[in-house]
Structures are given as structure tokens and as C-alpha cells.
Legacy VTK file of the C-alpha trace (Angstrom):
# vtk DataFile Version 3.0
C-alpha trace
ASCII
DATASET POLYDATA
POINTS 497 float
-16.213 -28.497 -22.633
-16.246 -24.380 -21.646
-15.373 -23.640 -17.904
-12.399 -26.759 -17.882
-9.682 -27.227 -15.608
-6.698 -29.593 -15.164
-6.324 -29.261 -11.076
-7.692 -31.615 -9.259
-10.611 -31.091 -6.537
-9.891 -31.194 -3.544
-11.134 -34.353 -1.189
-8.705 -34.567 1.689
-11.629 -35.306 4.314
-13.695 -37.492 2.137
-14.534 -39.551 4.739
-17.212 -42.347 4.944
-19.012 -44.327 8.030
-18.980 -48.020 7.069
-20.779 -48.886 10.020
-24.151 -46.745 9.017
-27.209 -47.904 7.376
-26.982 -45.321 4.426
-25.608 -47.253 1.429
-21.711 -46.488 0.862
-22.182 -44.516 -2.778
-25.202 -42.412 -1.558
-23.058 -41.289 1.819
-20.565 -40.682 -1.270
-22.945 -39.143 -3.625
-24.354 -36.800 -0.634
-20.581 -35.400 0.491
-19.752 -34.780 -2.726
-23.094 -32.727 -3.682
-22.956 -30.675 -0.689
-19.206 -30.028 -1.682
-20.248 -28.898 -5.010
-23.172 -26.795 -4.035
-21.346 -24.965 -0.843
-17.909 -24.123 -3.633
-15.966 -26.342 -2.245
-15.556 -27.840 -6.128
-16.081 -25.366 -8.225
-17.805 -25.683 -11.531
-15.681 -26.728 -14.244
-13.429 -27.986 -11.607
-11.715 -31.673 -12.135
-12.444 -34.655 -9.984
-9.693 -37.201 -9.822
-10.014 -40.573 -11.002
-11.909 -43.589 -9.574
-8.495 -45.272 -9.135
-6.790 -42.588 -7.615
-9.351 -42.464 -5.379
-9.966 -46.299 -4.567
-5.649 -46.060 -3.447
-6.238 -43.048 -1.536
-9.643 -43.346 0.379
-10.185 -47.365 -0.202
-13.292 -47.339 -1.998
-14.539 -49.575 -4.307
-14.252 -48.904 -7.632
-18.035 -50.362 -8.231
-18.901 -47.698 -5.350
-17.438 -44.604 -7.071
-18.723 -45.422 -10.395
-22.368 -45.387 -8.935
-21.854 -42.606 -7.243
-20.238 -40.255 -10.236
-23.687 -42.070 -12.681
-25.820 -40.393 -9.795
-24.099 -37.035 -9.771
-24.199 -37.479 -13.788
-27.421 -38.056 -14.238
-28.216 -34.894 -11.658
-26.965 -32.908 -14.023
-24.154 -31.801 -10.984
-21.578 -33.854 -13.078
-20.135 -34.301 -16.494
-17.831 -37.050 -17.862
-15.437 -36.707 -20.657
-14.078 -39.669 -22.442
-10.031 -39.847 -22.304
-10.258 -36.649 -20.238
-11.895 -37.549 -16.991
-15.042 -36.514 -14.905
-15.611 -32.449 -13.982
-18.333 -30.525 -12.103
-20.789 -29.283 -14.910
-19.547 -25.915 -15.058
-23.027 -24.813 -16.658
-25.413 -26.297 -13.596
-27.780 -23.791 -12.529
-27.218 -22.187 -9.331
-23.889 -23.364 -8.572
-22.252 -20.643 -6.403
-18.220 -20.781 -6.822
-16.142 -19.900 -3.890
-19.121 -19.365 -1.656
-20.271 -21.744 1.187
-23.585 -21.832 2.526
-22.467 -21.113 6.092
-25.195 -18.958 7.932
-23.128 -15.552 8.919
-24.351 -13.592 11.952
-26.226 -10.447 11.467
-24.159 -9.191 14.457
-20.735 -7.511 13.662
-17.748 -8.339 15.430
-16.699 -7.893 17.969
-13.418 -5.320 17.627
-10.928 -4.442 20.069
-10.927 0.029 20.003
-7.870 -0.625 18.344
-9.156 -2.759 15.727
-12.228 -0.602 15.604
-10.200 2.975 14.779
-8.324 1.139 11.934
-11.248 0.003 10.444
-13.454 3.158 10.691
-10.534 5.482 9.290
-9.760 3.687 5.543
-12.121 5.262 3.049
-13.864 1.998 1.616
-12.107 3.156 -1.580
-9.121 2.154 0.147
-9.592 -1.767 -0.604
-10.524 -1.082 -4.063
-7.908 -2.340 -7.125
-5.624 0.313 -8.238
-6.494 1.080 -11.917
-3.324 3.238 -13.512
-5.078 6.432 -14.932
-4.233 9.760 -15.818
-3.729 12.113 -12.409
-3.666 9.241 -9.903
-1.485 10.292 -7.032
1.718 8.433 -5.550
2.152 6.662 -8.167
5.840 7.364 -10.132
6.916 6.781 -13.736
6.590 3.320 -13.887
6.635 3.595 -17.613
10.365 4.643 -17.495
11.314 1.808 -15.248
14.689 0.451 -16.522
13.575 -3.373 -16.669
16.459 -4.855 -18.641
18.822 -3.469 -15.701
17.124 -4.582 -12.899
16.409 -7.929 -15.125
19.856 -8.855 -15.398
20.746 -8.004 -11.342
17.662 -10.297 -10.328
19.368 -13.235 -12.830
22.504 -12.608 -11.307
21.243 -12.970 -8.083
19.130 -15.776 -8.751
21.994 -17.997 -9.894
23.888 -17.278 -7.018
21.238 -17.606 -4.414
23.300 -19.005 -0.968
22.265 -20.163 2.586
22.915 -16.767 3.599
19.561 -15.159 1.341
17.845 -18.590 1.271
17.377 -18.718 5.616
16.048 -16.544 7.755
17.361 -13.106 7.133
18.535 -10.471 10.035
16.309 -8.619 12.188
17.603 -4.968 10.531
18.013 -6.673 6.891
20.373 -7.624 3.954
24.050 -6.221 5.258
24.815 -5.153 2.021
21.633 -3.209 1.822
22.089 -1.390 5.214
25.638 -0.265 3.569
24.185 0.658 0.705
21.664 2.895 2.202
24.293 4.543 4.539
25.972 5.789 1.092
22.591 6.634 -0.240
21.260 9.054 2.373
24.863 10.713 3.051
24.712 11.641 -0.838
21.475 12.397 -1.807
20.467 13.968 1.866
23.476 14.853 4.049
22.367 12.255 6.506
25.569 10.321 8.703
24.987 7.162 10.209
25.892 3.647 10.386
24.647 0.430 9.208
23.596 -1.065 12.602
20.859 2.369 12.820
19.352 1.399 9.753
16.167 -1.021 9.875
15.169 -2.415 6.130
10.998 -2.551 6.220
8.468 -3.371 3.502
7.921 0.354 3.565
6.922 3.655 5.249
4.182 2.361 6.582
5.462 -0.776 8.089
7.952 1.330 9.321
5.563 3.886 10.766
3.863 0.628 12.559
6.758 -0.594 13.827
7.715 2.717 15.394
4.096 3.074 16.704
4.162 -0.567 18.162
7.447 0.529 20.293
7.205 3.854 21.246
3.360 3.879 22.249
0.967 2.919 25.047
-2.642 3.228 24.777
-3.619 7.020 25.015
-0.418 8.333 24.332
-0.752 11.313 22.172
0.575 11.838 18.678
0.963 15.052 17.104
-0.308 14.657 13.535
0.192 17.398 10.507
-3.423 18.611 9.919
-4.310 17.909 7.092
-2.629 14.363 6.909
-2.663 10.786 5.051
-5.299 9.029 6.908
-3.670 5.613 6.126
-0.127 6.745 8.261
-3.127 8.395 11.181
-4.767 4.160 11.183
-0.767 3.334 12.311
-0.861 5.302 14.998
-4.566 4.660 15.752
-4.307 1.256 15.646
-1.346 1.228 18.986
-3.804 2.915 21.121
-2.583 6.493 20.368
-4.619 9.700 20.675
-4.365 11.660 17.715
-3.356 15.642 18.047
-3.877 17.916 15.016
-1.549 20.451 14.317
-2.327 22.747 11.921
-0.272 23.208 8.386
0.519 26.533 6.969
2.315 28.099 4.165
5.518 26.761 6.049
4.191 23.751 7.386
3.129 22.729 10.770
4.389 25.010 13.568
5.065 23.671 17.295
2.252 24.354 19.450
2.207 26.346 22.030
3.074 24.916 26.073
0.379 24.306 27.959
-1.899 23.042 24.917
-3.452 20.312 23.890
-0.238 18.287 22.807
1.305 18.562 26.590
2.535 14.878 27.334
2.848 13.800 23.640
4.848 11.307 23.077
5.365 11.280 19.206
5.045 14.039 16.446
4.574 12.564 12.523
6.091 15.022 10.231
6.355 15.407 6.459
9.072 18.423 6.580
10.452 18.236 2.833
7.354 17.881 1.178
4.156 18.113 3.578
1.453 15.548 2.436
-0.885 16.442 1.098
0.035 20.593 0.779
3.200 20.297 -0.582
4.460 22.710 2.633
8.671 22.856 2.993
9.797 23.713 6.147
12.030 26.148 6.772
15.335 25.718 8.906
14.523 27.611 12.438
10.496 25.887 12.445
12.286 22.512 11.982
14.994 23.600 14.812
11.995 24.670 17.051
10.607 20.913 16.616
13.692 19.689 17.574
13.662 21.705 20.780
10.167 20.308 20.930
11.434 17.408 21.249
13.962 17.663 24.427
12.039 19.483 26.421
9.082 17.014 26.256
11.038 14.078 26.393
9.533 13.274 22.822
10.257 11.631 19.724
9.804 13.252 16.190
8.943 10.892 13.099
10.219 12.412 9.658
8.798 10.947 6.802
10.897 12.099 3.986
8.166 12.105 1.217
9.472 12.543 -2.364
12.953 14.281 -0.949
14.330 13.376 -4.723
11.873 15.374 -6.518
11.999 19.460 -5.949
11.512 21.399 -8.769
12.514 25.119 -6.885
16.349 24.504 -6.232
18.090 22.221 -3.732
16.361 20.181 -0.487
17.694 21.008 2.383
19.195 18.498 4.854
16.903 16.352 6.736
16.066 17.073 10.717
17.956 13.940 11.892
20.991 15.975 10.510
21.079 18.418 12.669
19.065 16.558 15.366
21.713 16.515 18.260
19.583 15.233 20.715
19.270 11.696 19.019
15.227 12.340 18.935
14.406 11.652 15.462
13.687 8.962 13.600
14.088 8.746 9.761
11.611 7.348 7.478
11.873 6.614 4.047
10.880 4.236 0.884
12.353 2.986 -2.557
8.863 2.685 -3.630
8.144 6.026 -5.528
11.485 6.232 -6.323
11.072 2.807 -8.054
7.970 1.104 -8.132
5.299 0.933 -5.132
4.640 -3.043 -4.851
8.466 -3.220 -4.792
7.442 -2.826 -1.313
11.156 -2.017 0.661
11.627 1.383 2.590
13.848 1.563 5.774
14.176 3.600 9.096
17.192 5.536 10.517
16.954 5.113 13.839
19.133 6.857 17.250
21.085 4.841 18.104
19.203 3.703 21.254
16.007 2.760 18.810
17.770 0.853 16.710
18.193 -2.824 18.024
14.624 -2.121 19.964
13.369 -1.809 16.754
15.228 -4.934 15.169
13.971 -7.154 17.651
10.217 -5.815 17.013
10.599 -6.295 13.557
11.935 -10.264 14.344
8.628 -10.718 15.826
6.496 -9.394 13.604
7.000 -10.404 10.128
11.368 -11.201 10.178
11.413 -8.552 7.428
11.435 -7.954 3.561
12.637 -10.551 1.526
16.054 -11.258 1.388
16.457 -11.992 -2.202
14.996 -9.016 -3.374
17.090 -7.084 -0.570
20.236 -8.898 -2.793
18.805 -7.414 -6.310
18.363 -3.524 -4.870
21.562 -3.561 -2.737
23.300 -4.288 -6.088
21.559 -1.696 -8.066
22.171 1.257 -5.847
26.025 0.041 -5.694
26.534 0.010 -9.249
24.781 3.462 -9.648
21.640 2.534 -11.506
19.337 4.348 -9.029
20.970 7.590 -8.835
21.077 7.183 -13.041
17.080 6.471 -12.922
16.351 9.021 -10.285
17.991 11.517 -12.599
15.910 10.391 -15.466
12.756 10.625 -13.663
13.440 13.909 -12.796
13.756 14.898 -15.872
11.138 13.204 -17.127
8.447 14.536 -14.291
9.766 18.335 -14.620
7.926 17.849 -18.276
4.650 16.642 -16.796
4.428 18.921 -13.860
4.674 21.772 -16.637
2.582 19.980 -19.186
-0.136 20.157 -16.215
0.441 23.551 -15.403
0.552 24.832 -19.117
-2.949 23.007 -19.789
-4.403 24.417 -16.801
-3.535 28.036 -17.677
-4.340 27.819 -21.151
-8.038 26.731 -20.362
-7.996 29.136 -17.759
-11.062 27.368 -16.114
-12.175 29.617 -13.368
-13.743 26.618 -10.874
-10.067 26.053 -10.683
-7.417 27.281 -8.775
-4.003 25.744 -8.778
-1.186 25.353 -6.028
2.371 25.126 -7.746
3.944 23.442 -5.189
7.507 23.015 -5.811
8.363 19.436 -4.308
6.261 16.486 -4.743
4.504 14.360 -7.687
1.088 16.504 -7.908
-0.494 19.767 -7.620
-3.422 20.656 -6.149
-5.954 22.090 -7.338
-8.714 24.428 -4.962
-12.589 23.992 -6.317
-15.435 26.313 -4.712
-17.471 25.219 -2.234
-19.816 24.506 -5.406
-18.033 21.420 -6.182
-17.588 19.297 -2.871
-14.250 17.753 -3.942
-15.719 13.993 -2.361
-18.665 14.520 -4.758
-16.751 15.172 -7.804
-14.166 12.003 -7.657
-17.464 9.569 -9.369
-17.781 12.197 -11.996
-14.063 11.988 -12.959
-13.903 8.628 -12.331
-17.023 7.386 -14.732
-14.832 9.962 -17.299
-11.075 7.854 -16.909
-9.603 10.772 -14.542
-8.585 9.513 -11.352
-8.172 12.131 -8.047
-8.428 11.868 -4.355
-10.167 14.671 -2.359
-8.491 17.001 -0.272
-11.112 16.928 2.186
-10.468 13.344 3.082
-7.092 14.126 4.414
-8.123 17.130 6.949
-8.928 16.006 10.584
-10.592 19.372 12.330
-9.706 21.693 9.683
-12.879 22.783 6.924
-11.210 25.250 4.712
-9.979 22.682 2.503
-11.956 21.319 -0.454
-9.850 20.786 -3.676
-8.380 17.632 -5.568
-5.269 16.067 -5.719
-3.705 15.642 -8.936
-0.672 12.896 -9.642
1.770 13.530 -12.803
3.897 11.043 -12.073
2.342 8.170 -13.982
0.840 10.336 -16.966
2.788 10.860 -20.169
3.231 14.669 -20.926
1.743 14.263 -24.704
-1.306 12.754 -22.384
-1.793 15.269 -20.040
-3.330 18.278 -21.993
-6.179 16.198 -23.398
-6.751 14.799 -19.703
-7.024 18.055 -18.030
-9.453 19.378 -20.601
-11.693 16.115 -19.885
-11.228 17.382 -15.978
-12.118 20.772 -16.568
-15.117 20.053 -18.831
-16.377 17.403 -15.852
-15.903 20.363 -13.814
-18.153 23.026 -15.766
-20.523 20.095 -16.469
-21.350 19.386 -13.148
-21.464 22.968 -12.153
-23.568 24.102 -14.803
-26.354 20.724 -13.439
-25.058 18.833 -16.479
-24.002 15.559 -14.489
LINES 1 498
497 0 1 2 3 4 5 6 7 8 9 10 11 12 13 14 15 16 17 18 19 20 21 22 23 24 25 26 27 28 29 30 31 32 33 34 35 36 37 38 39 40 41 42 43 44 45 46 47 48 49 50 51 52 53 54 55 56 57 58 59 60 61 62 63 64 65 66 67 68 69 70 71 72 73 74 75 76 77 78 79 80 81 82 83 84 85 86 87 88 89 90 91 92 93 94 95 96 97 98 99 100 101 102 103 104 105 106 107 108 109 110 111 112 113 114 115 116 117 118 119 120 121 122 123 124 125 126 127 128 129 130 131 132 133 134 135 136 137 138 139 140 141 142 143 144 145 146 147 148 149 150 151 152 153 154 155 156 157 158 159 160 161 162 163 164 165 166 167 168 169 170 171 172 173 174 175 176 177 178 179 180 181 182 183 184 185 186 187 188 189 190 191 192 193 194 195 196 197 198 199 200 201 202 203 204 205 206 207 208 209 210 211 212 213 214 215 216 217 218 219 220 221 222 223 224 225 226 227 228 229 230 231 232 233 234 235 236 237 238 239 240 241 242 243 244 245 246 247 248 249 250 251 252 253 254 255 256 257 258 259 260 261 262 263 264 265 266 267 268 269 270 271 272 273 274 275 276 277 278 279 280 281 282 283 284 285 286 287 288 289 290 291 292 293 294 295 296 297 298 299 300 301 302 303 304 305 306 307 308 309 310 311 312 313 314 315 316 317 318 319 320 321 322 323 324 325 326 327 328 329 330 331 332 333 334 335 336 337 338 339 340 341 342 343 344 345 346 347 348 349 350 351 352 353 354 355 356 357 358 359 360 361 362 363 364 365 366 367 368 369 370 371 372 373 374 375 376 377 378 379 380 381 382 383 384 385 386 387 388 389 390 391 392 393 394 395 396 397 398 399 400 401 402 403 404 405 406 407 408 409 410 411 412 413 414 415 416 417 418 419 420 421 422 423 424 425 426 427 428 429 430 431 432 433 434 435 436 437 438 439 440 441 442 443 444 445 446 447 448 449 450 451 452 453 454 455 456 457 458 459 460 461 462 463 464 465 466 467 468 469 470 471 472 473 474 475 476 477 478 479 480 481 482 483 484 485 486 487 488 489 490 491 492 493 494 495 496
């Protein structure tokens, strides 16, 4: 029989009135139609047996058995012999999953904050990632080193204590915290201890968290113009009033006193590798924000962004390195460095943040999960991610200059290309032909994926161009994907599309 399946319905309220006139098996046959036809039971779906259901609910067996012939011989029900009875999985207009509960035409009724979230996500936003050719923060997931990480989780796994089983601290896994001390005192020149560092499911769980504590409704945030809309909805969603600063060549300078961002109480900053430009900041602008800072009585967020991958010599240090007013707060994620549903990143907070911060995170969601915590405490310790983050290095160097080679050979001229020397993609500037929004369905309908620059600007116009991931795209693939671009690009342009 097509459409099978072994689980069981479920009836946990099957519930009949003995004391009514309606006949026992038709009350039966009724509740379980209206089940049937509102998804409850889906098609194909298995009901259990007549005597698992005479122990259970105290029917009669006589009862259910007239009641499944009815449903039978409606066509709603088909039995199998030495299998059991299942909803006919090929009754017409059987809607799975959906109940016939009249909705409102009204929406609903949001709180502002609510309201701001849900008006600033692209509806593109909720749609499944598909891994393509040029999709953007997404890393080398090909070069993962499974067997490695494999053999850590099994580890772990057989040694699983109370300690990783319970409830796991507020700031997360000790040996984690320790580990990430190390790991940002190597790789970025950043001092602290383990009781400043707060283990999250990521940057933007940390960015919430930070938003949660540090904000009151109509506070103002300074925000890097343009900007990932997704980090502004954190911010948004506390009540804050957003401030656009404008990004240049060096990034985003501090504005000037007696402007718009007098009273701010937070500025979001992407100082290594601006999102989406690609912008590094030079030493005296990021001094200058750190001035900012004290005389406003402010706090500055720095999201480290793809600090690991500069392909123009050395990073320098991060702003909480030289921050010596204790006004800056350090955000960061494993996930490009690993894999993005691994879903752990981590805060560096002054020390006065720090156990504020904790007990926010306790109340929110208790943290990541402490077994997986276990698995990458182990692998930084033994060395593996330093190893991998040297390979994928490596590896990326190639397809950044497999993109830039197959640009310049085609030499398209609808395209112009930033090199930008830190981050997974390159942009790439379209006329005012080619409205970068406009062009995503063309690529996408051709197997090229892209997000538009566009999206990410708040006030500014002057922007219209695509971004272009090579993290996640092979170099042998990338010359045969950028031609397929640029010929979507000419195609359009030329009315072809």
C-alpha cells in the first residue's frame, strides 16, 4: 500500500459521552473523521489496533470494529490483513498537516518591537539554504576534517559525565572558556581571562544578548552604513533607535559632536573586515572610536568578521586590545571558521559585563550545548583548528584568485570588481542598468546564488552591486560559474531575460 507508515496516530483525547443519545461507534466514527479530514491523521498514517485501543480508552471491541467498517466503506480508511488499519493515503481531498481552523483576516497584533524585527528580514530570509556557487558566508565545508572531529565527538560521547549531562554554566564549558583565552591571545593579541568570556550559539545570539542588557527603548545605536540587516533586527528588536554612520574606504569614521548620534549608547562595528565592503580600519580611526567611547559614556560592539582570512599581510590587533577604558565588547564565532549550524561563537566581555551577561544568558536559553562545548574545547587544545584554519586559507587564497582571474579574462564591462583583501567574497559594482535586487531571480533560475548590495544600505543610494561568496565553490568550479554570471548579466541587459 503507497503512502505507509509504522507510527501510530495519535488519539490521546479520544474521548466519548456515554450518557448521549448518539450511538457509541458513530460518536467514534464522527471524531475520528473530523481527525482525518482537519490532519490530525494524516493519510497513510497508522491507526492502532482495536485491542490496544479497547485497554486504553475502554471500548468495545464490537464498537471499534463498526466504527473502522464505516470509515472503510467511506473510502476514509483502508485495512491491511497482518498489517493493521491506515488512513487511505489516496482519499481525495485529504489535507495533511492542515486543520480547518478559520484564521482571522486581521494580523496580529505586534508589540513595535516585534513589529521592526519582522518588517526588516527580507522574506528570502526564511527560505532553505541551497549550497551553490557564490553564496556568501558560507566557508569550505567541503574541506571539513570529519574523521577528526568524528573521533573527538566518540571520545566524548563515551565519557559523557554529570558534569556535561546537567545543566551547564551560565558563561559555558570551563574547558572551552580556557580554550578560547589561548585562542584569541594567539591568533589576535587579545588578553583576558576565562571568567570574561561568555560561550553563545553565535554572533548573533551574542549581539542579542548584549542588546537585551545594555539597551532601553529609544536608546540609539550607531550602525556601519551599509550593514547586515539581520545584526540591525538585534538591536531593533530591544527598542533601539538605529544611527547610520557612513562607511568609507577606511571604514566608518566617528561622527562629529553635536550630531545625530549624541546620547548613543552602543556603536556595532565590523573593524577587521567591514560587512558588507570589506573596509579595514586603520589604527588612529579605531583609537578615535575608542575615545568615542569615554567621552560618551558608551559601549563599542566589535564583531570580528572573518579576522582569520586576510589575503594583504597580517590583521592587526583587535580594539579591545588596546581598549583601556574597558568599553568594548568582543564578538566572535567558530561558525565560518568551521561550519555555520555548528552554531557556537562567544563574547569577550569588560570585566564589569561579564557576569551581567552570564546571568542574562541563564535566563534566556542556559546556553549552547554542553556536549558539543566538550567536542570543540578538545579540538582547539589538540591543535586541529589552527591546522584546518591553515588549510582553509590556503585553500580560499585559490578561489578568491580563481574569481578574480575569470572576471578579468571575460573582461565583462557591466562589471566592476572590488578586491577586497579580507573576507570570503568580492563585490562586484553593476550600473544602475542592472538593479542588483532585480538581478538575484535571474541568477538564481541559472544555479548562481548572490545577495544584493542594496539590501544592506540604510540611507545610503550609491550602492547597487552583488555580493559574491568563494568560500563554498571549488576553484576548478568557479571559472565556468562566473561566465554563467556574466552571460546572465549581458542577457538581461541586452532585454534577453
Amino acid at each position: 500500500m503507497p503512502g505507509q507508515t509504522k507510527h501510530f496516530a495519535p488519539l490521546p483525547f479520544l474521548k466519548l459521552d456515554r450518557e448521549a443519545g448518539t450511538p457509541l461507534y458513530l460518536q467514534l466514527v464522527q471524531h475520528l473523521r473530523r481527525m482525518i479530514q482537519n490532519g490530525e491523521i494524516k493519510p497513510g498514517q497508522k491507526l492502532p489496533s482495536t485491542r490496544w485501543l479497547r485497554e486504553h480508552h475502554g471500548i468495545a471491541r464490537s464498537t471499534l470494529v463498526a466504527a473502522f467498517e464505516q470509515l472503510t466503506s467511506e473510502g476514509y480508511l483502508q485495512s491491511q490483513t497482518g498489517s493493521g488499519t491506515f488512513v487511505n493515503p489516496e482519499f481525495p481531498g485529504l489535507n495533511p498537516g492542515v486543520r480547518n481552523v478559520p484564521e482571522t483576516t486581521l494580523p496580529p497584533r505586534l508589540s513595535k518591537r516585534g513589529q521592526a524585527v519582522t518588517e526588516g528580514l527580507d522574506s528570502s530570509y526564511f527560505d532553505p539554504v541551497m549550497v551553490r556557487p557564490f553564496l556568501a558566508n558560507i566557508p569550505a565545508i567541503d574541506l571539513f576534517p570529519h574523521k577528526i572531529w568524528g573521533r573527538i565527538e566518540n571520545r566524548i560521547r563515551n565519557r559523557l559525565d554529570s558534569t556535561m549531562m546537567a545543566y551547564g554554566q551560565p558563561g559555558g564549558f570551563a574547558p572551552l572558556r580556557e580554550a578560547i583565552c589561548d585562542y584569541v591571545l594567539n591568533r589576535r593579541g587579545l588578553k583576558c581571562s576565562p571568567s570574561q568570556v561568555i560561550v553563545t550559539t553565535g554572533s548573533q545570539q551574542s549581539l542579542n544578548l548584549i542588546a537585551a542588557l545594555l539597551l532601553n527603548p529609544g536608546d540609539k545605536v550607531l550602525m556601519e552604513d551599509p550593514s547586515s540587516p539581520v545584526v540591525r533586527a538585534s538591536f531593533l528588536a530591544q527598542g533601539g533607535a538605529i544611527v547610520p554612520v557612513p562607511v568609507t574606504e577606511t571604514g566608518a569614521a566617528v561622527p562629529t559632536d553635536g550630531a545625530d548620534s549624541d546620547g548613543a549608547r552602543l556603536a556595532y562595528l565590523t573593524p577587521s573586515c567591514q560587512y558588507p565592503l570589506g573596509a579595514v580600519m586603520p589604527i588612529a580611526q579605531r583609537l578615535d572610536w575608542m575615545d568615542w567611547t569615554r567621552r560618551n559614556d558608551a559601549w563599542l560592539i566589535e564583531d570580528d568578521l572573518d579576522n582569520e582570512f586576510m589575503f594583504g599581510g597580517r590583521p592587526d590587533p583587535a580594539i579591545y586590545c588596546d581598549d583601556h577604558h574597558a568599553r568594548t565588547i568582543y564578538v566572535s564565532s567558530f561558525n565560518n571558521a568551521l561550519f555555520p549550524s555548528l552554531r557556537l561563537g562567544f563574547i569577550i566581555a569588560p570585566r564589569a559585563l561579564a557576569r551581567p551577561l552570564m546571568a542574562l544568558s541563564a535566563v534566556t536559553d542556559r546556553g549552547p550545548n554542553t556536549w558539543l562545548q566538550a567536542v570543540l574545547a578538545e579540538f582547539i587544545e589538540q591543535g586541529h583548528l589552527n591546522t584546518h584554519i591553515r588549510r582553509m586559507h590556503s585553500a580560499y587564497t585559490r578561489r578568491r584568485k580563481a574569481m578574480i582571474d575569470s572576471f578579468a579574462r571575460i573582461a565583462n564591462p557591466l562589471v566592476t570588481l572590488h578586491k577586497n583583501t579580507s573576507g570570503l567574497r568580492v563585490i562586484a559594482d553593476l550600473p544602475a542598468s542592472l538593479p542588483d535586487t532585480k538581478m538575484l531571480d535571474v541568477l538564481d533560475a541559472h544555479g548562481v546564488a548572490a545577495y544584493a548590495l542594496s539590501y544592506y544600505c540604510m540611507q545610503r543610494q550609491d550602492l547597487n552591486g552583488l555580493l559574491l561568496g568563494f568560500g563554498c565553490t571549488h576553484e576548478d568550479d568557479i571559472p565556468a560559474a562566473i561566465a554563467g554570471l556574466c552571460s546572465c548579466l549581458s542577457d538581461f541587459n541586452n532585454n534577453k531575460i
